[in-house]
C-alpha positions in Angstrom: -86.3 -12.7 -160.1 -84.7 -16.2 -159.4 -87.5 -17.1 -156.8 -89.9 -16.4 -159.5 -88.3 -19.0 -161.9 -87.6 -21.2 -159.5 -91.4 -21.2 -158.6 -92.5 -21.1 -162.2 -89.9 -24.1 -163.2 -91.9 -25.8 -159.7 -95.2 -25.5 -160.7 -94.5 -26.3 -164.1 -92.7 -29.7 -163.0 -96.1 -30.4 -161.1 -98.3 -29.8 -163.9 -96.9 -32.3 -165.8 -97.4 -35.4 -163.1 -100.6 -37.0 -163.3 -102.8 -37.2 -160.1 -104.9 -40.4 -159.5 -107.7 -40.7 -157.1 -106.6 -42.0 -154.4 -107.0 -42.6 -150.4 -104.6 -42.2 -148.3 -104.2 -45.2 -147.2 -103.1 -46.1 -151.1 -100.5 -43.9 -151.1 -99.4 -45.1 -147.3 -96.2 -48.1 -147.5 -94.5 -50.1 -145.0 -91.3 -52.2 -145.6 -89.5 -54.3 -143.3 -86.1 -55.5 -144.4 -82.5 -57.0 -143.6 -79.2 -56.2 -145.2 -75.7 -56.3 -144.9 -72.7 -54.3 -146.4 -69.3 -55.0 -147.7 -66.6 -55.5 -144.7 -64.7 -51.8 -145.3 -61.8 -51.0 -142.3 -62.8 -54.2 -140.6 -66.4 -53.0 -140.0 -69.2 -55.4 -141.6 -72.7 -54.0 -141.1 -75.7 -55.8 -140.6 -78.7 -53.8 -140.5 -82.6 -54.2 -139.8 -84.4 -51.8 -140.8 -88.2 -50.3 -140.8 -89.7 -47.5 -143.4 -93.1 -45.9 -143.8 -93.5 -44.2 -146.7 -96.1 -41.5 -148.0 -96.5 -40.8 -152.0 -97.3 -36.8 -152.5 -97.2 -36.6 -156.3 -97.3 -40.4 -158.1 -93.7 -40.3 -159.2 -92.1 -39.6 -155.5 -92.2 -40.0 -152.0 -90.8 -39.4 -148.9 -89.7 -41.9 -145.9 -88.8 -42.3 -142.7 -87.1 -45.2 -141.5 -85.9 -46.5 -138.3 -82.7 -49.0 -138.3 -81.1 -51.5 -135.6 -77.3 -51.5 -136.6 -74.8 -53.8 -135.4 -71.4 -53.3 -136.8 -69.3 -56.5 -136.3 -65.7 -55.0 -136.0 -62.6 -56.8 -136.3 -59.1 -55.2 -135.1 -56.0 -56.4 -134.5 -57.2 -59.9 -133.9 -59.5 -58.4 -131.4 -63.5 -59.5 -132.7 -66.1 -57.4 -130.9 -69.1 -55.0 -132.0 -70.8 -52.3 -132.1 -74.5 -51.7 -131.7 -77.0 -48.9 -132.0 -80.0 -47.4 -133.5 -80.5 -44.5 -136.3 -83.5 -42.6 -137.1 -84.0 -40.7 -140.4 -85.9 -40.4 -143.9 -85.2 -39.9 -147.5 -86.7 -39.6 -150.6 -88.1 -42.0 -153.3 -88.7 -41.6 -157.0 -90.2 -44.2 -159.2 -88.4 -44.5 -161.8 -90.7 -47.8 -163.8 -93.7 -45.7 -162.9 -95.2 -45.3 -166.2 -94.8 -48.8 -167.4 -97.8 -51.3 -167.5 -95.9 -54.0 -165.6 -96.5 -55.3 -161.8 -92.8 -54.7 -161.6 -91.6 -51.5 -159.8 -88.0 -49.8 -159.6 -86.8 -46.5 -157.7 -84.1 -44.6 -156.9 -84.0 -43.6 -153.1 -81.6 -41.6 -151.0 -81.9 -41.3 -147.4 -79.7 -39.8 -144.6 -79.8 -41.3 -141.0 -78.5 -40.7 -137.5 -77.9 -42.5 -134.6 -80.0 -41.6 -131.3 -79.8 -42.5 -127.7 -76.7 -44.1 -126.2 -75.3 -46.4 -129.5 -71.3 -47.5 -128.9 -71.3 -46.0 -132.4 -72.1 -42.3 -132.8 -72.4 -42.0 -136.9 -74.7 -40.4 -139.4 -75.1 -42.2 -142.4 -75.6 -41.5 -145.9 -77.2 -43.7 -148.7 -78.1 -43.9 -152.2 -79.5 -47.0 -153.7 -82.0 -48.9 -156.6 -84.9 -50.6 -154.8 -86.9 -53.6 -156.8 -90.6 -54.7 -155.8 -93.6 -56.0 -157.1 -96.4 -53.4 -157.1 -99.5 -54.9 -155.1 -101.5 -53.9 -152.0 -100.6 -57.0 -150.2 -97.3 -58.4 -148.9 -94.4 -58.5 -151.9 -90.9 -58.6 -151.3 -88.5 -55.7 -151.6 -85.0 -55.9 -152.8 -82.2 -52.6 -152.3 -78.5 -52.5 -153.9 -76.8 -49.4 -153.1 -73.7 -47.5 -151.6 -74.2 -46.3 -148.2 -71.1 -43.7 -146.4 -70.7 -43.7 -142.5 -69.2 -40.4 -140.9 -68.4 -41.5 -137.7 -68.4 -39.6 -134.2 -66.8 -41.8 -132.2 -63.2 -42.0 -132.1 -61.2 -44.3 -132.6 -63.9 -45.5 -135.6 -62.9 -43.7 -138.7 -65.5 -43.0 -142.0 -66.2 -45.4 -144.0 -68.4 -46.2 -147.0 -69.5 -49.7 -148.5 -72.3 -51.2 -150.6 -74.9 -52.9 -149.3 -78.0 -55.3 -150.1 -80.9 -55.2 -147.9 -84.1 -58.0 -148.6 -87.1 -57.9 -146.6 -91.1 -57.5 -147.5 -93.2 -54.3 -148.6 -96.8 -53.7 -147.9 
């Protein structure tokens, strides 16, 4: 009986969200971007990061993204850091979708983790608010959000910061 609601309550949720004609290739984004976070346990992260994104209903989509993290570390007067990269997705929802404005804003939460050889084993957590222009060409892309590291090396401990990321959307 509850995976009869549960489908009724999900096709009833996807009634309500309007479909445009589309190509795929209008419902295909790419963002390139930069951030840094808050220094939290003497760990300030600088990220780079790359997402492509895919829209499957006009109010959300899903991600995945590719980041080049360096951790500058400071402890006990000892200045060193740590470098690797993580590989993951997320989800988006549009949250200004509705409104006649060129201005767009989303919630998105992701969930990374690092691959290959990093000096920083960690998976990686965010939630954030992420500000663009909507246009089919080039417009720049602004994220604010909290991101928490579980770490897998030891040594490092968890941590969590906020961070602000800039870069371009297309």
């Amino acid at each position: 009986m509850k995976k009869f609601i549960y489908a009724a309550a999900l096709l009833l949720m996807l009634a309500t969200v309007k479909a445009h004609a589309q190509t795929f290739m209008d419902r295909v984004h790419f963002e390139f971007s930069a951030g840094t976070g808050m220094e939290n346990k003497g760990i300030t992260p600088v990220d780079f990061s790359f997402k492509s994104q895919v829209e499957f209903v006009s109010i959300a989509y899903l991600f995945v993204t590719v980041e080049d993290n360096i951790s500058l570390y400071n402890n006990k007067e000892v200045k060193t850091y740590y470098n690797g990269v993580s590989l993951g997705g997320g989800l988006g929802v549009k949250l200004l979708d509705g409104v006649k404005s060129i201005h767009a804003l989303d919630v998105r939460a992701k969930a990374l983790s690092s691959v290959g050889c990093p000096t920083w084993k960690r998976s990686s957590y965010d939630i954030s608010l992420a500000w663009y222009l909507r246009s089919y060409r080039f417009s720049p892309v602004v994220e604010l959000g909290y991101r928490f590291i579980d770490s897998h090396t030891s040594g490092l401990s968890n941590c969590g910061n906020a961070f602000l990321s800039i870069g371009f959307r297309y």
